[in-house]
Structures are given as structure tokens and as C-alpha cells.
N, C-alpha and C positions, 0 to 999 in steps of 0.2 A: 769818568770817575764816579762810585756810588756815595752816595753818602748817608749816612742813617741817621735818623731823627727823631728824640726821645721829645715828649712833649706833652704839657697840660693845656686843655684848654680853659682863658681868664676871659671874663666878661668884665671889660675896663672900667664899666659902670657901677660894677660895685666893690671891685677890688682895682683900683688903678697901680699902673705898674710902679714903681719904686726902687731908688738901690737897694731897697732890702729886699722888695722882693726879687730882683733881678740873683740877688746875693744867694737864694735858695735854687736855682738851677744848676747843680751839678750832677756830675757823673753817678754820684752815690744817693740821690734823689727818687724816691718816687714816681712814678710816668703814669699817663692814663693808657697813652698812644706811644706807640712806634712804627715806623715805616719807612723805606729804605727810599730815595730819591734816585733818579742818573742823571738829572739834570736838573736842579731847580730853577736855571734861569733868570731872566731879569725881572719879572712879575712881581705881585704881590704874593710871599710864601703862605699866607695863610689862604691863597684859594686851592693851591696846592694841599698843605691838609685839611681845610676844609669843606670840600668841594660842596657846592650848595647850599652850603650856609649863607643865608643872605643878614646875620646878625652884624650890626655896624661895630657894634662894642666887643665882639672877640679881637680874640687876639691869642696866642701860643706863646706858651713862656716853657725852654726847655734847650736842650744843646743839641747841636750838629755834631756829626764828626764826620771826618774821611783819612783815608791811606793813603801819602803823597809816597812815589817811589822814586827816585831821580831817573833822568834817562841816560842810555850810553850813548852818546852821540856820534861817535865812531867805535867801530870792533877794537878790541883790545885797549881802549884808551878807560880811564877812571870815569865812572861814574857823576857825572854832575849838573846840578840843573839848578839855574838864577829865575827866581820867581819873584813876583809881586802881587801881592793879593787885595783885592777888594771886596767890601763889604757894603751892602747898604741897608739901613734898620731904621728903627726908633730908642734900640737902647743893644747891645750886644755887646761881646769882646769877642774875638780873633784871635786865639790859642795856639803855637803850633812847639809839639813837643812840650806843652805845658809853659810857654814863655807868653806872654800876652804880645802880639804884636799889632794889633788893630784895637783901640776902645774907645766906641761911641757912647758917651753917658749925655752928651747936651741936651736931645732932646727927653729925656727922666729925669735931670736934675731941672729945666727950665716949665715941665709938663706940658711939652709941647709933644703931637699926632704927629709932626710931620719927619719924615725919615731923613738922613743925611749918609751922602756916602763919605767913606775914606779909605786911604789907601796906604798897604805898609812901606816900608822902606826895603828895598830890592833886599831881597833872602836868597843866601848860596846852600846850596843843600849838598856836601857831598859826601857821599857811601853813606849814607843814610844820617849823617852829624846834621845840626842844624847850624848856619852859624848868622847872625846877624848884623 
């Protein structure tokens, strides 16, 4: 699955993140960068965009997306597929169909560096509906 990646990059040292600023990353937002993933994996995402930077205070403030499609799991049977999604950050939310279903704000509201995962509640997707 690819996923594309709009994204500024923040130096935490002089602009720390915030839910306000976290509030300014949408779709309709200004980008410096973009660039498409197929796998971002379990890693740190910002060595992924920014390869070589060895600045400790970056950091990427901006939105993901991707295009979930259900699978047919047998021919001729309905389309459907039960997912569960995780995320692990220092501040995000987990959107799907525009419904929040993952939001980490702990560590932004406490300003804490250190990242948390979570995970949603099993998600049935089918013919393309979302249902939760």
C-alpha cells in the first residue's frame, strides 16, 4: 500500500509542537514536501523524510494518507475486510473516511519527546462503507 506524505519541516527548538499547532496540519494546508512511501515501517518516520539529517530538534508536522480497498476473499462472495490499525507517534490522529479513529495527543498536551502507540477498535469495511 502506498502512502503520500505532505509535510513541513519544524525545528522543536524553536517552535515546539502544540495542539494548535498540530491543529494546522490538514489537507487544505500549505506543504514544503511531498513524497509518496510503500512502506514506512516500524522506524523513526522522520529518517524516512529526512534522510541525513542528523538535526535532533526536527521533526515533520503534516498528514499521511492512503487508499484502503477491502479484499474479496472468496469469488463471487461481497467484498469485506475486518482491520485494526496502529499507530505510533508523539502527537497524531488516525482518520479513516474522515472519522478519527486513533488520537494520540498525551504526549503534546504533557510535552513529552517520547512516542506512544495505540490501537483502534477492529474496523469492518465493507464495499467500500466504513463501519465502526
Amino acid at each position: 500500500m502506498l502512502q503520500q506524505v505532505f509535510y513541513n519541516k519544524l525545528d522543536t527548538s524553536v517552535t515546539p509542537i502544540t495542539t494548535a499547532t498540530v491543529a494546522t496540519a490538514t489537507p487544505g494546508a500549505t506543504y514544503q514536501f511531498a513524497t509518496v512511501l510503500a512502506d514506512p515501517g516500524t522506524g523513526p518516520l522522520g529518517s524516512l523524510l529526512f534522510p541525513g539529517d542528523a538535526t535532533v530538534n526536527s521533526s515533520a508536522l503534516g498528514f499521511m494518507q492512503a487508499f484502503l480497498s477491502p479484499v474479496n476473499p472468496l469469488a463471487g462472495a461481497a467484498p469485506s475486510r475486518l482491520i485494526s490499525l496502529m499507530v505510533s507517534c508523539t502527537g497524531c490522529q488516525l482518520l479513516l473516511d474522515g472519522i478519527v479513529v486513533v488520537d494520540v495527543f498525551e504526549p503534546i498536551a504533557s510535552g513529552s519527546v517520547t512516542a506512544i502507540t495505540k490501537m483502534s477498535t477492529c474496523i469492518t469495511i465493507n464495499n467500500f462503507v466504513v463501519s465502526l
